[in-house]
DRENBA-388868 format. One line per 2 residues: number of its first residue (from 1); their letters; for each residue z, y, x of N, C-alpha, C, O, CB. Coordinates in Angstrom, 2 decimals. Glycine has a CB too. Layout:
// residues N
NUM	A	Z Y X Z Y X Z Y X Z Y X Z Y X; ...
***
This chain:
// residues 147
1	XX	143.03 82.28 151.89 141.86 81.73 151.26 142.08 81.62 149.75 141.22 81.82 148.88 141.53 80.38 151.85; 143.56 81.20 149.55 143.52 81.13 147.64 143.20 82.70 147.35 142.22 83.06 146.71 145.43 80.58 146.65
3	XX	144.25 83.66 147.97 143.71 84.97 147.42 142.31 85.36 147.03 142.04 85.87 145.95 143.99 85.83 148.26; 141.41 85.07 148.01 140.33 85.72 147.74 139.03 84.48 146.76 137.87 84.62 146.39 139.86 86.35 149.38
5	XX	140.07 83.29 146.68 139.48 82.47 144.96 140.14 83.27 144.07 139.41 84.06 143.46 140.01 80.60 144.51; 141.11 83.30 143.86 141.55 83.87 142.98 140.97 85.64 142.05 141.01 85.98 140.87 142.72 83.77 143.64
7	XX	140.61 86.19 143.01 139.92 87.36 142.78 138.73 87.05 142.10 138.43 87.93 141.29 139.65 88.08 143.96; 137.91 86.04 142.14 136.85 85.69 141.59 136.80 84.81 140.33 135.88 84.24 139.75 136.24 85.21 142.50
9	XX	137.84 84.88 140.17 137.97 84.01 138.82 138.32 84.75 137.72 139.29 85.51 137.62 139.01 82.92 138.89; 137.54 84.51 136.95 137.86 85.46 135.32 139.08 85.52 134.83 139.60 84.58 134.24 137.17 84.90 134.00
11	XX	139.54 86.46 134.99 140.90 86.34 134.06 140.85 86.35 132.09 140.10 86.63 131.16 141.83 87.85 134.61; 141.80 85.99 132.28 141.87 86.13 130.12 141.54 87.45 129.42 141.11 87.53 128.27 143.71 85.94 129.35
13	XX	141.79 88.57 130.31 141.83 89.87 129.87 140.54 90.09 130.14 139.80 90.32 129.18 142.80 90.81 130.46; 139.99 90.07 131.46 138.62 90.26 131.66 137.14 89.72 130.57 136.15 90.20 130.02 138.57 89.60 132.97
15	XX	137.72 88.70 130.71 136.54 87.84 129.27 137.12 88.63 128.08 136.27 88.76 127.21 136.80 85.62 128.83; 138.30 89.20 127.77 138.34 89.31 125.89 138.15 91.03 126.04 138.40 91.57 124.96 140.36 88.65 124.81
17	XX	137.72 92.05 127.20 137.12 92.97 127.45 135.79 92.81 127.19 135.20 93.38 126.27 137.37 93.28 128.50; 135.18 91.86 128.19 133.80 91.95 127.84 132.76 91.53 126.48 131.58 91.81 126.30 133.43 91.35 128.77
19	XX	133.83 90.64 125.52 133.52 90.11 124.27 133.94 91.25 123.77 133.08 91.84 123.11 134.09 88.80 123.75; 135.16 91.88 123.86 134.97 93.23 122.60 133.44 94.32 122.98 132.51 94.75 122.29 136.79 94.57 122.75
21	XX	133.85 94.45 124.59 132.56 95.30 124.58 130.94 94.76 124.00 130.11 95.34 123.29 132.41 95.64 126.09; 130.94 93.76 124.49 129.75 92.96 123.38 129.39 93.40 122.01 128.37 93.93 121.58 130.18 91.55 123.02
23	XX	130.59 93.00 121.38 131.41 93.04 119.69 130.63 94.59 119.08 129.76 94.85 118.25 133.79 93.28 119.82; 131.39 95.27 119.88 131.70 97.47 119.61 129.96 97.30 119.98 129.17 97.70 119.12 133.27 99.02 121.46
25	XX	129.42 96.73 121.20 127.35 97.43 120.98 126.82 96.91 120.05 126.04 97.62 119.41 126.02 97.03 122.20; 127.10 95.06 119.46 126.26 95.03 118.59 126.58 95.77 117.12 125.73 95.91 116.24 126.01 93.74 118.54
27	XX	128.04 96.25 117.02 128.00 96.71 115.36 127.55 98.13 115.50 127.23 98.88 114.59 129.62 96.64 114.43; 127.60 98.49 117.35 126.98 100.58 117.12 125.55 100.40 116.41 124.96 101.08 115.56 126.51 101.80 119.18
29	XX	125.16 99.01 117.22 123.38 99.04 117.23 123.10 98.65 115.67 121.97 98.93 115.25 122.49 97.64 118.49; 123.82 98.17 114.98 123.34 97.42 113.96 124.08 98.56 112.40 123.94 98.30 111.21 124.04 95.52 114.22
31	XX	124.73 99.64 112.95 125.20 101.21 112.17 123.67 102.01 112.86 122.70 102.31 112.17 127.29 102.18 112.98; 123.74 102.15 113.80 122.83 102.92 114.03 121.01 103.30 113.76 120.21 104.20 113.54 123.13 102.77 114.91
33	XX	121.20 101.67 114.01 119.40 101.62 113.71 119.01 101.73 112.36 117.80 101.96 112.29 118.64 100.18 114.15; 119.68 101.64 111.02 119.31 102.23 109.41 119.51 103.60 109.62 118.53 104.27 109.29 120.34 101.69 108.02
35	XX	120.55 104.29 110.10 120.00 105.64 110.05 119.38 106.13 110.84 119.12 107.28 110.47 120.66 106.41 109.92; 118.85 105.86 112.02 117.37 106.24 112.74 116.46 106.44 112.05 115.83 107.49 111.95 116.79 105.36 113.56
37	XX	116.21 105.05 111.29 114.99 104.33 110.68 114.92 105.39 109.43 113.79 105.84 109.24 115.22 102.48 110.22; 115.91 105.84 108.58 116.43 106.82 107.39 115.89 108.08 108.34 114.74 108.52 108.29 118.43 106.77 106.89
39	XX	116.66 108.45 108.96 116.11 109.87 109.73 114.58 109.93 110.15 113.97 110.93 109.77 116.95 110.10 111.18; 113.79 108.85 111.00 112.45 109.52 111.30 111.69 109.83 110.50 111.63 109.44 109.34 111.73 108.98 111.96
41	XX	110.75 110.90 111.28 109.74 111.10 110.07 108.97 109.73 109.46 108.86 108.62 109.98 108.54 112.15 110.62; 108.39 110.29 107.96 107.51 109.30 107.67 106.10 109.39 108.75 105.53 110.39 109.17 107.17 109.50 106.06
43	XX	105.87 108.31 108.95 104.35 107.74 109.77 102.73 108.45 108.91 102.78 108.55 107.69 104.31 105.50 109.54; 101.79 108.77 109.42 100.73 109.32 109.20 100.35 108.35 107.91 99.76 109.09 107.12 99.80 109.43 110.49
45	XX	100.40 107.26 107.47 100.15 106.69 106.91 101.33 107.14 105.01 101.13 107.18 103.79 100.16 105.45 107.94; 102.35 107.33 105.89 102.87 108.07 105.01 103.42 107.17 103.41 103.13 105.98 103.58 101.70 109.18 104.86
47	XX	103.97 107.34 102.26 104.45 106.92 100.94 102.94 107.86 100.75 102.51 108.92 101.19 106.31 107.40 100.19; 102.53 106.99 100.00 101.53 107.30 99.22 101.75 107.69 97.48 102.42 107.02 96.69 100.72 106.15 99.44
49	XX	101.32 108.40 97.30 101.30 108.77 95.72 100.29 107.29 94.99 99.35 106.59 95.37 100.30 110.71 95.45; 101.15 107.41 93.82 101.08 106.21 93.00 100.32 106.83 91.63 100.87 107.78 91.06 102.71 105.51 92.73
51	XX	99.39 106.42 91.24 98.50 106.90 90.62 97.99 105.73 89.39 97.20 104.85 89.71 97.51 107.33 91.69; 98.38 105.81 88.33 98.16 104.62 87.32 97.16 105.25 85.97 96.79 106.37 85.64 99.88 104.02 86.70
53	XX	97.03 104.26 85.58 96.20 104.35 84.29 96.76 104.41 83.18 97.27 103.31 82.96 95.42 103.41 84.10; 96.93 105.11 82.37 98.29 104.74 81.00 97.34 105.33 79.80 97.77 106.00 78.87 100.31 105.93 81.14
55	XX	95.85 104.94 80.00 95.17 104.69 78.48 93.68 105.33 78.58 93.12 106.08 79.39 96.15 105.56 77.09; 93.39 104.84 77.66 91.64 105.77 77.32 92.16 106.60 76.57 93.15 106.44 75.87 90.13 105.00 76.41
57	XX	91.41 107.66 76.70 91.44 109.32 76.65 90.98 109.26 74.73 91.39 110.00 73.83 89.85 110.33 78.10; 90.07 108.15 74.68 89.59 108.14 73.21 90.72 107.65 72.38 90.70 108.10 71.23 88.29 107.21 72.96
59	XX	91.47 107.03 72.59 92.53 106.67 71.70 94.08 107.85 71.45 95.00 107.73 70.64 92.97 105.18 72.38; 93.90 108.67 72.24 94.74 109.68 72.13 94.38 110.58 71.22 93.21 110.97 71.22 94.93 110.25 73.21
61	XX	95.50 111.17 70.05 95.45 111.87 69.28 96.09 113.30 69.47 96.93 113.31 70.37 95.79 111.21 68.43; 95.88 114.66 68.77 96.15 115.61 69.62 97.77 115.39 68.71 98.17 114.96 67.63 95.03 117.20 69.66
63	XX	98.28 115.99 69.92 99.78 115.69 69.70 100.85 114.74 70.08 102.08 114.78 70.08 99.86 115.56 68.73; 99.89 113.79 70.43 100.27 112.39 70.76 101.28 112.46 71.56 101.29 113.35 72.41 99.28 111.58 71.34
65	XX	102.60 111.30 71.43 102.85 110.92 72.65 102.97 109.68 73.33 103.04 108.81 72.47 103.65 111.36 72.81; 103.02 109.20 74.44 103.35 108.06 74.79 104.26 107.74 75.92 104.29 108.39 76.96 102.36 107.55 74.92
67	XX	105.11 106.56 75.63 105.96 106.97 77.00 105.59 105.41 77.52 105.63 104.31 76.96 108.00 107.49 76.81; 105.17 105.92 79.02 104.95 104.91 80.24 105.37 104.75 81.19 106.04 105.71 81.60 104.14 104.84 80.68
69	XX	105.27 103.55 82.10 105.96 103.80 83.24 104.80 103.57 84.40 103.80 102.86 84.28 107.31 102.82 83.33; 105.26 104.51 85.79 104.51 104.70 86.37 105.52 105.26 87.32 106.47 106.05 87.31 103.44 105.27 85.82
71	XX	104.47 104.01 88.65 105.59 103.08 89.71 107.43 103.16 89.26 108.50 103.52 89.76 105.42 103.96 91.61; 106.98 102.65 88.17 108.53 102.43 88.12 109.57 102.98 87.77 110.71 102.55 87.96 108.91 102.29 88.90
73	XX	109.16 104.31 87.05 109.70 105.33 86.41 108.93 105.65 84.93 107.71 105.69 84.76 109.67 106.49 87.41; 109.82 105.83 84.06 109.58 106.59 82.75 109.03 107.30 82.29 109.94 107.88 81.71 110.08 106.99 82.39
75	XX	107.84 108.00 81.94 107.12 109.40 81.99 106.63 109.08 80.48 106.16 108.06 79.97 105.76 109.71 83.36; 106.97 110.52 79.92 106.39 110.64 78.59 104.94 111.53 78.91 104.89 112.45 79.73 107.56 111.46 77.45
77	XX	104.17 111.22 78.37 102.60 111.92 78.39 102.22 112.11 77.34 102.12 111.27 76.45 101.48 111.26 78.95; 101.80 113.91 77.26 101.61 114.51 75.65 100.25 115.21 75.63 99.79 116.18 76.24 102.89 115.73 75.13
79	XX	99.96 114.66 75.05 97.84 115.21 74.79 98.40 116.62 73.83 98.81 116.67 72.67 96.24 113.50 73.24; 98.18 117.77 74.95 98.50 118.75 73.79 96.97 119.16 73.80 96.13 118.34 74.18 99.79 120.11 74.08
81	XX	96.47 120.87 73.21 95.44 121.74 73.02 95.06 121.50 74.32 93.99 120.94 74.52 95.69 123.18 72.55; 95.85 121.89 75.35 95.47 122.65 76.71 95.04 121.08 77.30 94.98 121.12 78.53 97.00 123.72 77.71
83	XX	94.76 119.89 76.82 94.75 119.04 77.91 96.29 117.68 77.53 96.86 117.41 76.47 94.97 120.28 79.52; 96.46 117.18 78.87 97.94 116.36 79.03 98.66 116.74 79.80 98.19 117.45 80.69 97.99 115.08 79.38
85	XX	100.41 116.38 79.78 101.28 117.05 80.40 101.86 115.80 80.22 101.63 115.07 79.25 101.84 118.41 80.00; 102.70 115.52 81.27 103.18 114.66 82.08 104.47 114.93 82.83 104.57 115.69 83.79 102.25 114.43 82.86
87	XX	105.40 114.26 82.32 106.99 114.68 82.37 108.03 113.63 82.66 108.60 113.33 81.61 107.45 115.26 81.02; 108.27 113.25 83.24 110.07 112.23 83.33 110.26 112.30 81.62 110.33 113.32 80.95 111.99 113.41 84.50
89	XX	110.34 110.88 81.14 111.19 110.35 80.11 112.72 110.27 80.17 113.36 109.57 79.40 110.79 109.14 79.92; 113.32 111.10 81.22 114.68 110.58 81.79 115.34 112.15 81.62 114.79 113.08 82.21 114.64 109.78 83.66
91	XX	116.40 112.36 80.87 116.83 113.29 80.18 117.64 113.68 81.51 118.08 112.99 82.43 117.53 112.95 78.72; 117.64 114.58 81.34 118.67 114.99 83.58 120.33 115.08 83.13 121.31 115.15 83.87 118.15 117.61 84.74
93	XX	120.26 115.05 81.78 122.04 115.20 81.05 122.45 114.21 81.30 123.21 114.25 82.26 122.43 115.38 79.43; 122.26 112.93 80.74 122.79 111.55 81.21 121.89 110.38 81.20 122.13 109.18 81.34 123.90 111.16 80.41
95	XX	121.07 110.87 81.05 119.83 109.96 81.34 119.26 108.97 80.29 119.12 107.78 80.54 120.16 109.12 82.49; 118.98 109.47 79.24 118.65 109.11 77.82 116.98 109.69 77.85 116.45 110.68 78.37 119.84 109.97 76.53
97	XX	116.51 108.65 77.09 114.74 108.47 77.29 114.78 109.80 76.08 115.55 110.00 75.14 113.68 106.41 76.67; 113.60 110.57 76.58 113.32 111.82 75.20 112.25 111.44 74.69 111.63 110.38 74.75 113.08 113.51 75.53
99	XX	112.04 112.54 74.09 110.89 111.88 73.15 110.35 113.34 72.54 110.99 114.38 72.62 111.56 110.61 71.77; 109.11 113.20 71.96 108.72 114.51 71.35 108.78 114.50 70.16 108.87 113.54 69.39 107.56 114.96 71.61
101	XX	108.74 115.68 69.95 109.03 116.52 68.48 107.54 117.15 68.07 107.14 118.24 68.45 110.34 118.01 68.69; 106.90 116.32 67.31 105.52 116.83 67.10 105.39 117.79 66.12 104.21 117.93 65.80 104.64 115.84 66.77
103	XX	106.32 118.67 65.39 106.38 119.58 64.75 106.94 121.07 65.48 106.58 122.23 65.30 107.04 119.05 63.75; 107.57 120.71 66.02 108.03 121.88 67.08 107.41 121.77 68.44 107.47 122.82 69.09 109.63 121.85 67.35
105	XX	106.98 121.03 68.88 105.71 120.86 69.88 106.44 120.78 71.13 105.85 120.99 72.19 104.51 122.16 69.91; 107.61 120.51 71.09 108.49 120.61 72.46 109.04 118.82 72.09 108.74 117.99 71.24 110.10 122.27 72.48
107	XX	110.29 118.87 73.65 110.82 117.23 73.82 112.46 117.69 73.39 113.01 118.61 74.00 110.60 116.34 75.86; 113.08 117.05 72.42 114.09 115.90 72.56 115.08 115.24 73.50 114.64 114.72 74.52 113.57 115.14 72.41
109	XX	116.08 115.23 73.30 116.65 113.95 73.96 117.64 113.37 72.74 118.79 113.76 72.90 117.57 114.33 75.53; 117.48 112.64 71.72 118.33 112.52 70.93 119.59 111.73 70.84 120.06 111.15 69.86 117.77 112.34 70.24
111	XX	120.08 111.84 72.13 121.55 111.83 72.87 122.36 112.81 72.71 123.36 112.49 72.07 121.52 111.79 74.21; 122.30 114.27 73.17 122.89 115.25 73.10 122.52 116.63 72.84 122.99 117.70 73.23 123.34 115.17 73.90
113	XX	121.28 116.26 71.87 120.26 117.38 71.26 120.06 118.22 71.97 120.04 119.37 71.54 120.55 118.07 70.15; 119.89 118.01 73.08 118.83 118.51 74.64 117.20 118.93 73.64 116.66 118.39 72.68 118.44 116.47 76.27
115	XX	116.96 119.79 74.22 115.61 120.45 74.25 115.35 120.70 75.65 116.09 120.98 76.59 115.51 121.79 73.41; 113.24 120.38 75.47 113.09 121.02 76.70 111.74 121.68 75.94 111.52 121.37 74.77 113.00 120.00 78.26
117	XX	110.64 122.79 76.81 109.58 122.85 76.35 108.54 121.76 77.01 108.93 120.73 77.55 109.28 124.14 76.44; 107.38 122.07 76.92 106.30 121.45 77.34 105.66 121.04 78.79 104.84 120.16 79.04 105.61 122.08 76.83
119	XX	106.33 121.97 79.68 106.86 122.51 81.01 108.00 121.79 81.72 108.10 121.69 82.94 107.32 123.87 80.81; 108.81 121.33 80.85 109.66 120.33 81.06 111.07 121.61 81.40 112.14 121.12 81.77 109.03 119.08 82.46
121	XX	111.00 123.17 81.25 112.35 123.46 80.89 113.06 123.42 80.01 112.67 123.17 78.87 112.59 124.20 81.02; 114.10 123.62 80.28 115.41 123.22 79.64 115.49 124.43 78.40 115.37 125.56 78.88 116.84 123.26 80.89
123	XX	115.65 124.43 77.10 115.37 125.71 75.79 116.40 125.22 75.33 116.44 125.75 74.22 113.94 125.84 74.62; 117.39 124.46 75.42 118.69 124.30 74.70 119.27 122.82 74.71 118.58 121.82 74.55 118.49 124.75 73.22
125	XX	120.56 122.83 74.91 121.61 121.66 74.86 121.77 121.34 76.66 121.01 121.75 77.53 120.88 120.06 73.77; 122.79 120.63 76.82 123.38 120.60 78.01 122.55 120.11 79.52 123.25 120.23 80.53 124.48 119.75 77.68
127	XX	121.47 119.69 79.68 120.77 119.54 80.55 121.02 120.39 81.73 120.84 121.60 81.59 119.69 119.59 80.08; 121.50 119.83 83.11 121.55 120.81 83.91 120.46 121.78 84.92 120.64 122.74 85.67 122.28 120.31 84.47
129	XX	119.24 120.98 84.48 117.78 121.11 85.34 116.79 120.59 84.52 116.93 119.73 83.65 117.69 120.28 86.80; 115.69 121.20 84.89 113.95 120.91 84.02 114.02 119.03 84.41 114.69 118.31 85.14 111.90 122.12 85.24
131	XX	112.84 118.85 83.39 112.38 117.38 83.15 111.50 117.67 84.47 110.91 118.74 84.34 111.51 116.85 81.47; 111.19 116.92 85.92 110.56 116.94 86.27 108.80 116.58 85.98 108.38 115.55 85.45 111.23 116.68 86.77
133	XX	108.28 117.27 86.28 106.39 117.14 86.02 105.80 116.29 86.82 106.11 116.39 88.01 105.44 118.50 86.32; 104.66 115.08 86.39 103.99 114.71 87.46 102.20 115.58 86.69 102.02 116.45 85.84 104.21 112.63 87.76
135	XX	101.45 114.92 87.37 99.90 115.26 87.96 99.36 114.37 86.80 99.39 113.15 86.87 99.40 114.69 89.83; 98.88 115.04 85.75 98.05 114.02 84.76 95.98 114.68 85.16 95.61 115.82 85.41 98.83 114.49 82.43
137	XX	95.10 113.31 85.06 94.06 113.69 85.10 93.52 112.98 84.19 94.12 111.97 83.80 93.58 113.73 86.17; 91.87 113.45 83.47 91.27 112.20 82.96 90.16 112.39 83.55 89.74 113.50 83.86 91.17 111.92 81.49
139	XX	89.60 111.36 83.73 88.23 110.32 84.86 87.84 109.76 83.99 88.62 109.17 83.24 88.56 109.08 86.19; 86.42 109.75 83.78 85.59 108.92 83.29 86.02 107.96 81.62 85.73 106.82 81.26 85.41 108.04 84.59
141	XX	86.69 108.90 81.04 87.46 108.55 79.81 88.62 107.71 79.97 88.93 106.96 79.04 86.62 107.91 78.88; 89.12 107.72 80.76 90.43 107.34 81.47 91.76 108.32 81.61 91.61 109.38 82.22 90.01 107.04 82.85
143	XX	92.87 108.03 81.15 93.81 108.81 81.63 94.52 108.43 82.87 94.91 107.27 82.77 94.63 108.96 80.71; 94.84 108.97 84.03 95.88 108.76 84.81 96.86 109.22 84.58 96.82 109.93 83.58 95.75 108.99 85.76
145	XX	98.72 109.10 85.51 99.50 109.87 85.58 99.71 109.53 87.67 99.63 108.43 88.21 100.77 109.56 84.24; 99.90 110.48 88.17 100.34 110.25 89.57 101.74 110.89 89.49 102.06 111.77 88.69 99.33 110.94 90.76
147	X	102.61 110.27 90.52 103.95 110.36 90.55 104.27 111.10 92.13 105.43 111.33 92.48 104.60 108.79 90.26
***
């Protein structure tokens, strides 16, 4: 009769098995579920494009530039002939704000005398890639930039 109490009673090893196994699911589950959440697709609803206002169209001069931010990023915006162009303020060399050159009609970075054109490629100094472009419109005498 003790034998078969004895069988039913937890041993020390048995409990500090089932607490590690406990232990090892909650840290798989709690590694695992950020990169699920990182891996699925985005939802129909989706990151939406961010779309701001950065001035009336009447106060812009041709040539102009201005640098704004929009959601949260840097963008220089240049009222050329053709319209506005809309570019990352963020130099891709080391990340120094540019700026334009209203005589040569191109951008700056006056960090490491980076050039880019209007287009946002790279025409001279160490930059390893173009200034990325966003989406400039004007509405109703309004400028936007979308990102």
């Amino acid at each position: 009769m003790t034998e078969a109490h004895d069988e039913s009673r937890t041993t020390r090893r048995s409990f500090v098995d089932v607490v590690i196994g406990i232990g090892t699911a909650i840290t798989s589950f709690a590694m695992v579920l950020p990169a699920l959440a990182y891996l699925w697709p985005v939802t129909q609803s989706g990151l939406g494009k961010a779309r701001e206002e950065v001035g009336d169209a009447a106060t812009w001069t041709l040539w102009q530039a201005r640098k704004v931010v929009v959601a949260g990023k840097p963008v220089l915006v240049v009222k050329t002939d053709k319209g506005y162009t809309a570019m990352s303020a963020v130099c891709t060399h080391l990340g120094c704000l540019v700026e334009l050159d209203p005589v040569k009609r191109d951008v700056i970075c006056p960090c490491h005398a980076a050039r880019f054109d209007l287009q946002g490629e790279v025409t001279g100094g160490p930059p390893p890639r173009p200034l990325p472009l966003y989406q400039v419109s004007e509405v109703q005498g309004k400028v936007y930039v979308s990102t």
